[in-house]
C-alpha positions in Angstrom: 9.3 -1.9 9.3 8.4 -5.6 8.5 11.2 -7.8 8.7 10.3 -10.2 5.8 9.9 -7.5 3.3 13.3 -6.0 4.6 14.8 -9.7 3.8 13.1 -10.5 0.8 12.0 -7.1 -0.9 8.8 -4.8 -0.9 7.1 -5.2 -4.7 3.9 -3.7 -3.0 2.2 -1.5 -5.1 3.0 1.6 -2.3 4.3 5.3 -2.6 8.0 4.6 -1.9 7.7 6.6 1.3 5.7 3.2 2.6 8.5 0.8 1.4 9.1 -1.9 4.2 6.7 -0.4 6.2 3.9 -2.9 8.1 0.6 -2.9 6.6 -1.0 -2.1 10.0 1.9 0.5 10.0 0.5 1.8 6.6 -3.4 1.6 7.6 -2.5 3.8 10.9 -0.8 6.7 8.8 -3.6 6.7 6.2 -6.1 6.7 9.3 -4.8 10.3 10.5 -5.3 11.8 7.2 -8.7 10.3 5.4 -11.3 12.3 3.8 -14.9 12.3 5.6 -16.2 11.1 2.6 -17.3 7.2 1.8 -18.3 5.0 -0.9 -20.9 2.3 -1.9 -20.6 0.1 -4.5 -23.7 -1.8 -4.9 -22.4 -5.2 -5.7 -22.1 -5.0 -9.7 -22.6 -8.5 -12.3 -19.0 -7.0 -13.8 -17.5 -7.3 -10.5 -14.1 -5.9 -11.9 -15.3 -2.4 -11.7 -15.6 -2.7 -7.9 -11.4 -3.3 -7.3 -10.8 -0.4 -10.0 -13.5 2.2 -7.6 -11.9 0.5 -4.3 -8.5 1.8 -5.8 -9.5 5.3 -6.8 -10.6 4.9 -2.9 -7.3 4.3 -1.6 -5.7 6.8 -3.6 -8.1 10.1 -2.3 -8.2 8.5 0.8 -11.3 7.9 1.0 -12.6 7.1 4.7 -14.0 3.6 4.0 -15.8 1.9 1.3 -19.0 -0.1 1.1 -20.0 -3.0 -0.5 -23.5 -3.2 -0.8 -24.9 -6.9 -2.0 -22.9 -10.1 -2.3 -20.0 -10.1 0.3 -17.7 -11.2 -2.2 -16.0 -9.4 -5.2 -13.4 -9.9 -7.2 -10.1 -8.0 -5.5 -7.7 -8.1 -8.1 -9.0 -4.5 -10.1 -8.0 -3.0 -6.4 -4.5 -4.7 -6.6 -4.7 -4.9 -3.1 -4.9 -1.6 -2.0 -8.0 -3.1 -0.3 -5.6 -3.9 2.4 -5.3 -0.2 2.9 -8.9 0.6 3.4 -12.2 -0.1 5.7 -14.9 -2.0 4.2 -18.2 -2.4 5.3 -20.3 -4.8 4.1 -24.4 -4.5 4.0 -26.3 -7.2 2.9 -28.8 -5.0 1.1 -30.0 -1.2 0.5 -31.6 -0.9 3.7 -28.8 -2.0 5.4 -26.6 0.8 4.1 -29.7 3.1 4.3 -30.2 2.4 8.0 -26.4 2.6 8.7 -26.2 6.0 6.8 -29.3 7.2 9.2 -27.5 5.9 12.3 -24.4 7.9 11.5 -25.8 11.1 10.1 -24.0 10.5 6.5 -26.1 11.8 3.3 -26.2 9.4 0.6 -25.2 11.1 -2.6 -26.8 8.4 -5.5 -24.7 9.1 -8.8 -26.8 8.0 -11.8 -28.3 9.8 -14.8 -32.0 9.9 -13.8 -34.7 12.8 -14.0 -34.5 15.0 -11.8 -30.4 14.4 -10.9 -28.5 17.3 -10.7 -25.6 18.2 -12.5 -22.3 17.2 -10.1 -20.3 19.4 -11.6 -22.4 22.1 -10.4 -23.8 20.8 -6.7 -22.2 21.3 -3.5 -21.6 17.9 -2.3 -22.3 16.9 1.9 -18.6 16.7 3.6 -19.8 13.4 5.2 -21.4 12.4 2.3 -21.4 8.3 1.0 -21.2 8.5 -3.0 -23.1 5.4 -4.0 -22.4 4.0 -7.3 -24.7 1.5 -9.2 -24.5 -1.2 -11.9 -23.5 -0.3 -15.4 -26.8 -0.2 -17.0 -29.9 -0.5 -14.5 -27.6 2.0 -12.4 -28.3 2.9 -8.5 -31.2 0.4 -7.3 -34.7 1.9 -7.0 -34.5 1.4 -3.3 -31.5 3.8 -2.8 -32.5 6.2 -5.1 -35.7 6.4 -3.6 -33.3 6.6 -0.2 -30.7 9.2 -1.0 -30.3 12.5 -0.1 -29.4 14.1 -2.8 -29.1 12.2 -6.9 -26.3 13.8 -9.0 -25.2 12.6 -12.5 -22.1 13.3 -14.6 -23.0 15.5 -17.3 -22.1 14.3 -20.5 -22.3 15.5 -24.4 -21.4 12.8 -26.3 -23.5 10.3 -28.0 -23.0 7.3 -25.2 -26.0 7.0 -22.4 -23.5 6.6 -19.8 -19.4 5.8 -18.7 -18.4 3.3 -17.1 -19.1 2.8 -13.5 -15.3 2.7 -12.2 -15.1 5.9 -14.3 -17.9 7.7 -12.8 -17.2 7.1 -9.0 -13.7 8.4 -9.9 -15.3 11.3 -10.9 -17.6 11.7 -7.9 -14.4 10.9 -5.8 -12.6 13.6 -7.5 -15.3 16.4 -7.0 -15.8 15.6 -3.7 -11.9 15.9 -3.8 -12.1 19.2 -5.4 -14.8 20.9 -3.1 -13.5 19.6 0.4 -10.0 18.5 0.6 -6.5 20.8 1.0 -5.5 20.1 -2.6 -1.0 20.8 -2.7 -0.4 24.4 -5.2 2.9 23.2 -6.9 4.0 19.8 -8.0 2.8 16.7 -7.0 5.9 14.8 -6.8 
């Protein structure tokens, strides 16, 4: 328990069995039950998206994130669940490329491109890093060219894509749905 938050109050954006509790206290318990998967976030122009996919992070659990580009981002989309997480920060593509090499992770590139496959149909790698691109030029030439496997989000409406925070959600969430112990009655 953390003595100052006992004194003063816990406001932290936490599940309430985490009240009081030390961050360090927090990271250890989240550490004994993360998912193998990880994600990228190529360093976006809207940087807002990246706090709002850092969150959706923290709440599958997600092993770490990556933050591919400029070191800094703007934290306050994650509402400092950041705190929570691991990040790993490569200063370009082939930094994330060559890490992903090194430790035998797939990279998954998530981006409506020929030849993607739909993700709501594709078995996605267990150890797999979902990278996510900025809205508009999408996933940079250099990972695509790089990844593994290229899924997209199928879609039927009359837009030419979502929004990026949206679609790693969505990648998150598959991945969720294919590989992790998911509870059969209510959630809370």
């Amino acid at each position: 328990m953390d003595p100052e938050l006992l004194a003063a109050g816990d406001r932290r954006n936490v599940e309430d069995r985490f009240r009081y509790w030390r961050r360090e206290a927090i990271v250890a318990e989240l550490d004994t039950r993360r998912h193998d998967v990880h994600v990228a976030i190529e360093n976006l122009d809207h940087d807002a998206n990246i706090g709002s996919v850092v969150r959706t992070a923290n709440a599958f659990a997600v092993g770490a994130f990556h933050i591919v580009g400029r070191r800094r981002w703007n934290r306050r989309g994650a509402m400092v669940t950041d705190r929570y997480q691991h990040e790993i920060h490569h200063p370009d593509a082939a930094d994330l490329v060559a890490w992903a090499r090194r430790e035998g992770r797939p990279l998954v590139a998530i981006d409506l491109v020929p030849g993607a496959m739909p993700i709501e149909r594709t078995p996605l790698p267990r150890d797999a890093v979902l990278v996510v691109g900025q809205e508009g030029p999408g996933v940079s030439p250099e990972l695509l060219a790089a990844a593994d496997l290229v899924v997209g989000i199928t879609q039927f409406g009359s837009t030419r894509s979502i929004n990026v925070a949206a679609a790693a959600a969505i990648a998150m969430h598959t991945w969720i749905l294919q590989h992790a112990e998911v509870p059969e009655g209510p959630l809370r």
